[in-house]
N, C-alpha and C positions, 0 to 999 in steps of 0.2 A: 417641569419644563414650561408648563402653562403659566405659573406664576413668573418667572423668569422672563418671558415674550411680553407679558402685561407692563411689567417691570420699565426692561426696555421702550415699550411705545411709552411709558410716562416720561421716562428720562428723554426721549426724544422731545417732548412735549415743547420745550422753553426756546429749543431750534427754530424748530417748525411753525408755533403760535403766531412769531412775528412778521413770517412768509407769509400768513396769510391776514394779517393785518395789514402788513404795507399793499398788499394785492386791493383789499378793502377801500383802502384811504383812499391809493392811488384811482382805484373803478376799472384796473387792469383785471379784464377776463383772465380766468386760467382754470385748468384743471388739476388738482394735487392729487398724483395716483401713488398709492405707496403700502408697504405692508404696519407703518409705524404712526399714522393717523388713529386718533382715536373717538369714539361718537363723541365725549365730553371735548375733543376741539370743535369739532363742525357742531357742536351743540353751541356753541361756544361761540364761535364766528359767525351762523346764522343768526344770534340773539343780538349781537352788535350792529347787524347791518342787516336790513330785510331785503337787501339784494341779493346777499348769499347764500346760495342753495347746498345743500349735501346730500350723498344718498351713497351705502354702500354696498357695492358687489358681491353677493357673498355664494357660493358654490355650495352645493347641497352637504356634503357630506365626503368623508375619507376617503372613498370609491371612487368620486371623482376626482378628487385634491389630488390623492397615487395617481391615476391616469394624465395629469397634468403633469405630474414631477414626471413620469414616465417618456411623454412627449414630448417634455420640453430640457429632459436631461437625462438623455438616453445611455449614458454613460456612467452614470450617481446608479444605475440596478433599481432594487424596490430598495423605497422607500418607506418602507409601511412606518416605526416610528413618526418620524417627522411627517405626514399626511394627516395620522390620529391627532398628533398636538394640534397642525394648523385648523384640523374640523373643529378641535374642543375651543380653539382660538376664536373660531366663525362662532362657535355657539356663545362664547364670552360678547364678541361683537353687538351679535344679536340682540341679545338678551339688554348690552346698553341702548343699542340703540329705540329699541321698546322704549327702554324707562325715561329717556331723553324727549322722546319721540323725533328719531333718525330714520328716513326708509331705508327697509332693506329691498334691493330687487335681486331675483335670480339672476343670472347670465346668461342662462340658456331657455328659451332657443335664441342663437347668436342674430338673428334676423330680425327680432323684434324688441331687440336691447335696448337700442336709443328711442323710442318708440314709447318706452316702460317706464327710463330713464325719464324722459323729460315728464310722462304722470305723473309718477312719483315725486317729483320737484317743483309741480307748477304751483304757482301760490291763488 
């Protein structure tokens, strides 16, 4: 299922690339929040333009991923399957985002996100 989601965000890739070039060209601010971004675009977009920043959100681990599915779709039950893929998904993430050199920040605690957020991206 891991390779499948990867899969996915690449095919997404040739959609998406171009949103965030005309965003570039244009100097129109924006944020792309999305499950199918991958670090090789924002690797990718910040190296074209030293305006653009990236950094991605990534959630510790299964335990909290379930409690998110849990909260926020109280109806879908446990979801343990799909919690374990999207962690292994965060650890694929990660791990690009390393070798690209992408930040990753936690989310939590929610009070000092933006805060992190802009460290992590200041140039």
């Amino acid at each position: 299922m891991l390779d499948r989601q990867i899969e996915v965000c690449q095919a997404m890739m040739p959609a998406i690339a171009p949103v965030i070039a005309n965003h570039v060209e244009t100097a129109m601010p924006f944020v792309l929040d999305g499950d199918f971004l991958t670090p090789e675009a924002a690797h990718s977009a910040m190296q074209a333009d030293a305006r653009t920043r990236a950094v991605f959100l990534m959630e510790p681990g299964a335990d909290q991923i379930l409690g998110n599915f849990l909260r926020r779709e109280p109806g879908k039950g446990m979801q343990g399957k799909r919690a374990e893929v999207s962690a292994l998904f965060g650890e694929w993430l990660q791990t690009e985002c390393r070798r690209l050199g992408v930040p990753v920040v936690a989310p939590r605690p929610w009070e000092t996100v933006a805060e992190r957020v802009l460290a992590a991206t200041a140039a």
